[in-house]
SESEDO-383565 format. One line per 4 residues: number of its first residue (from 1); for each residue x, y, z of C-alpha. Coordinates in steps of 0.5 Angstrom, whole numbers, plus 500, padded with zeros to 3 digits. Example, Ala and Ser with C-alpha at 12.3 -4.5 7.8 and 13.67 -1.06 7.14 Angstrom:
<rs>
1> 525/491/516 | 527/498/514
</rs>
This chain:
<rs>
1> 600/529/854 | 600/534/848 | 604/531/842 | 609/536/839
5> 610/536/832 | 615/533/828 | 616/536/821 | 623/535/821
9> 621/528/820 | 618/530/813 | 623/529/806 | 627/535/807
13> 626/540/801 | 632/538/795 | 632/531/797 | 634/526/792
17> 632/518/790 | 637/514/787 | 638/507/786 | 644/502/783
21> 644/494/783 | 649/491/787 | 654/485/786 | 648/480/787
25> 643/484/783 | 640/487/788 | 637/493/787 | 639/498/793
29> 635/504/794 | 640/511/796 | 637/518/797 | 642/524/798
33> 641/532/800 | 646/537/798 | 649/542/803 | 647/550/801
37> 653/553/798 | 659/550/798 | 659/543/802 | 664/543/808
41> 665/535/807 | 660/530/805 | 657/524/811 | 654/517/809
45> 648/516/814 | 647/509/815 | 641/506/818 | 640/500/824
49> 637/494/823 | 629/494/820 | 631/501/819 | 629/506/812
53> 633/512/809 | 626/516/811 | 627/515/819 | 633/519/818
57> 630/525/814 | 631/530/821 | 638/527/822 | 640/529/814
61> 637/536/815 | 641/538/821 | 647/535/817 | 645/538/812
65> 645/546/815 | 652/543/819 | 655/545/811 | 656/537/811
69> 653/534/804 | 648/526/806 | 647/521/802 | 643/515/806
73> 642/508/803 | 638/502/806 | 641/496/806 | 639/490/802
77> 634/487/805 | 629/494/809 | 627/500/807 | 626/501/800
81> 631/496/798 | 631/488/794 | 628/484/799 | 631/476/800
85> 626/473/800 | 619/475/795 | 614/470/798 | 615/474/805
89> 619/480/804 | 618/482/810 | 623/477/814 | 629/481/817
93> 633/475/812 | 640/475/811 | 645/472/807 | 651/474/810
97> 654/481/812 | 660/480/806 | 655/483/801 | 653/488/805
101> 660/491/806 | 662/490/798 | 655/494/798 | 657/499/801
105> 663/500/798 | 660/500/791 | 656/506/794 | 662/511/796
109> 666/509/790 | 661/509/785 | 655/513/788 | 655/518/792
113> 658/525/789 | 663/526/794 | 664/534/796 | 670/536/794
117> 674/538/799 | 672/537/806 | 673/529/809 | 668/523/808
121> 665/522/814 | 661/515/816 | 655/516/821 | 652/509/822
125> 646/506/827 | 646/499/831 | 646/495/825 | 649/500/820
129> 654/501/826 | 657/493/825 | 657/494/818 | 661/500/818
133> 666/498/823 | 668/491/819 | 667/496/812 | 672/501/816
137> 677/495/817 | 677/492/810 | 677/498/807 | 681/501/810
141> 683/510/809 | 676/510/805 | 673/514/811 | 677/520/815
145> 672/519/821 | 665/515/823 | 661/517/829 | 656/510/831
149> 651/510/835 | 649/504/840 | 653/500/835 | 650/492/834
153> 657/489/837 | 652/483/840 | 646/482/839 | 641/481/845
157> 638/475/846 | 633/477/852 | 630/471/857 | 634/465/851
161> 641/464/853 | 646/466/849 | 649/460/847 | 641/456/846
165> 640/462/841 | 646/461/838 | 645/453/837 | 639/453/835
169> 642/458/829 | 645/452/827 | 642/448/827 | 637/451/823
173> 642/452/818 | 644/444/819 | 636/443/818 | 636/448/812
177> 630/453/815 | 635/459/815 | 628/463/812 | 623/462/818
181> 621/466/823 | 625/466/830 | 620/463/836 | 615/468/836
185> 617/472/830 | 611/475/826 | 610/480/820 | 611/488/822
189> 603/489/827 | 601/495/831 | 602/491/837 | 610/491/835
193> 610/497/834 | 607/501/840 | 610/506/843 | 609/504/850
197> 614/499/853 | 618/500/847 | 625/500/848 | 627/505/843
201> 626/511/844 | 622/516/851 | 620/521/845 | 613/519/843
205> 612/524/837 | 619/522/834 | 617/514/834 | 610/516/832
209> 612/519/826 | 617/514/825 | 611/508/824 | 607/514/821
213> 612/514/815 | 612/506/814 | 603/506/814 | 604/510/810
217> 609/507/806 | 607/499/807 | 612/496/803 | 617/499/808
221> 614/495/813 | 619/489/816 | 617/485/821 | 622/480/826
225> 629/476/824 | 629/469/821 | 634/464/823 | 638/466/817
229> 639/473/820 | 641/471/827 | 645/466/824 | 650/470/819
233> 650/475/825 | 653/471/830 | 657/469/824 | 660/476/823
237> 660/479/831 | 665/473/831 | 669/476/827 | 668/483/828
241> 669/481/836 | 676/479/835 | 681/483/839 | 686/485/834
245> 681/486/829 | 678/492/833 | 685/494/834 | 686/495/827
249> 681/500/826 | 684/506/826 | 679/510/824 | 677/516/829
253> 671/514/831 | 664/518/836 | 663/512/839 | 656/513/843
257> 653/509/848 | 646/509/852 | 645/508/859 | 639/503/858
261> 641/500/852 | 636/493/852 | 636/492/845 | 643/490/843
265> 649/488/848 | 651/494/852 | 657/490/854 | 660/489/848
269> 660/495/847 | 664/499/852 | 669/493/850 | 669/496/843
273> 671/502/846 | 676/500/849 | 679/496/844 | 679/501/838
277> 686/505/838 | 682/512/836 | 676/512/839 | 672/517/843
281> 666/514/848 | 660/519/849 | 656/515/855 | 648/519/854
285> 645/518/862 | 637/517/861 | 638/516/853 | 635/509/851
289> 637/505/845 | 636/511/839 | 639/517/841 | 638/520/834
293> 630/519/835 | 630/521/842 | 627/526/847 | 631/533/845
297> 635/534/852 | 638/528/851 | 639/529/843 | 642/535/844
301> 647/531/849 | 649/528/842 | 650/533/838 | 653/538/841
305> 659/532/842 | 658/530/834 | 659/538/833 | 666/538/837
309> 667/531/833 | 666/534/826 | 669/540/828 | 676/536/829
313> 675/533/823 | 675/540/819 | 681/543/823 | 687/543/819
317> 691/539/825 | 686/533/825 | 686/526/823 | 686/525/816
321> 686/519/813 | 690/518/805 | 683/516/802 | 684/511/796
325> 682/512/788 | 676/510/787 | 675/505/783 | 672/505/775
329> 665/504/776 | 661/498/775 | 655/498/770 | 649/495/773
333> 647/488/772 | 642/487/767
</rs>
């Protein structure tokens, strides 16, 4: 089999690095792409989990020639952002998603340049997807729209039970070993990191550039979840799962599902498609976990319904949230 190229998955010309220092000091990395011309609206791509601003440099391009500023941030913890933990920064940590919300509240009120006139639109993975859905219920108005792909509603134990993982999540709280490895957790390896039997993605050229970008990058290099991240995730599915917390999130929401996701819970998410008051559900047959990352015959199933959904977002009639002042900005922690 011949492997296609991807340039696309090189740093778009006009892309731009940025850093600020979030509530805890944590030093968050963002990089942003302005349209040509004047800007239609401006998107906020959020990556998933393990994730980096550089796995979505295609997908901004193609937002980018859409008219539509970007801005990407990597979370705390991946990417090019602070790790929790200096003596094995690759552990996926977590010390609980509240911060990860307050900062992405920092970074569309005091970051991101947003384009003048058109909507803020929120364009969020699996991990980044649960992180936007609970930003969109508590910061109500900020975002006129969102489209999540794959959202993390759950997470996917495999062959453990649900309820055995998440005993032993507490009882590593209890034991105060929240920052080791879950049974069989390791540093990022080529072996885990191998395109076949992955359940990702069926385009091998994308998810070869994709480890191609974090070899050649080593300090992007994330390995497995710690008890810590299991342990505050569930803690916050508990929240976002709550029937009347997804019905107040009335956000006009492209809610994208795969028909072989196997990496978070697929359940939960066409329960959350059901929930939310303003959603529309996009079901991708043959497309696994990344439909950003997949085959381009299922990926253009994707855009074709994100170019639909953005062009009801720029017509006149549609739904448009009152979006709130932004608030002063905050000087960066010394």
């Amino acid at each position: 089999m011949t492997e296609k190229p991807v340039p696309s998955l090189r740093e778009p010309d006009g892309f731009k690095w940025g850093s600020f220092t979030n509530a805890k000091g944590a030093d968050i990395r963002y990089g942003s792409l302005k349209a040509e011309g004047e800007s239609k609206g401006t998107v906020v791509m959020l990556p998933g989990f393990r994730e980096s601003v550089e796995k979505y440099f295609e997908a901004a391009q193609e937002m980018k020639d859409r008219g539509f500023d970007v801005w990407l941030m990597d979370w705390r913890g991946q990417g090019g952002s602070e790790r929790y933990l200096q003596d094995n920064p690759q552990k996926m940590h977590h010390e609980g998603y509240d911060e990860q919300i307050e900062t992405l509240h920092q970074f569309t009120q005091t970051v991101v340049d947003k384009a003048p006139s058109g909507p803020l639109i929120m364009s969020a993975h699996s991990m980044g997807a649960h992180i936007g859905l609970r930003y969109l219920k508590e910061h109500a108005g900020v975002f006129d729209s969102a489209m999540l792909s794959a959202p993390m509603l759950d997470i996917n134990t495999g062959t453990l039970p649900k309820p055995l993982a998440r005993q032993m999540a507490k009882f590593a709280k209890a034991g105060n070993y929240l920052d080791k490895y879950i049974p069989g957790g390791s540093d990022w390896s080529e072996e885990k990191n191998a395109f076949k039997d992955n359940n990702k993605t069926a385009d091998e050229a994308r998810f070869k550039a994709a480890v191609d970008i974090v070899r050649a990058n080593p300090d992007l290099k994330t390995g497995d979840p710690t008890y810590g991240w299991v342990y505050h995730t569930f803690q916050s599915i508990d929240i976002l799962s709550q029937e009347d917390y997804l019905k107040e999130i009335k956000t006009p929401i492209l809610l994208q599902i795969s028909e072989h996701e196997n990496v978070v819970d697929k359940p939960a998410q066409e329960r959350a498609a059901g929930l939310l008051p303003n959603c529309k559900r996009v079901d991708i047959a043959g497309a696994q976990h990344e439909i950003w990352h997949e085959i381009d015959a299922l990926r253009k199933l994707w855009l074709d319904k994100v170019d639909t959904f953005l062009a009801e977002r720029l017509s006149p009639s549609g739904p448009r949230p009152k979006k709130p002042e932004p608030s002063a900005p905050r000087p960066p922690k010394p």
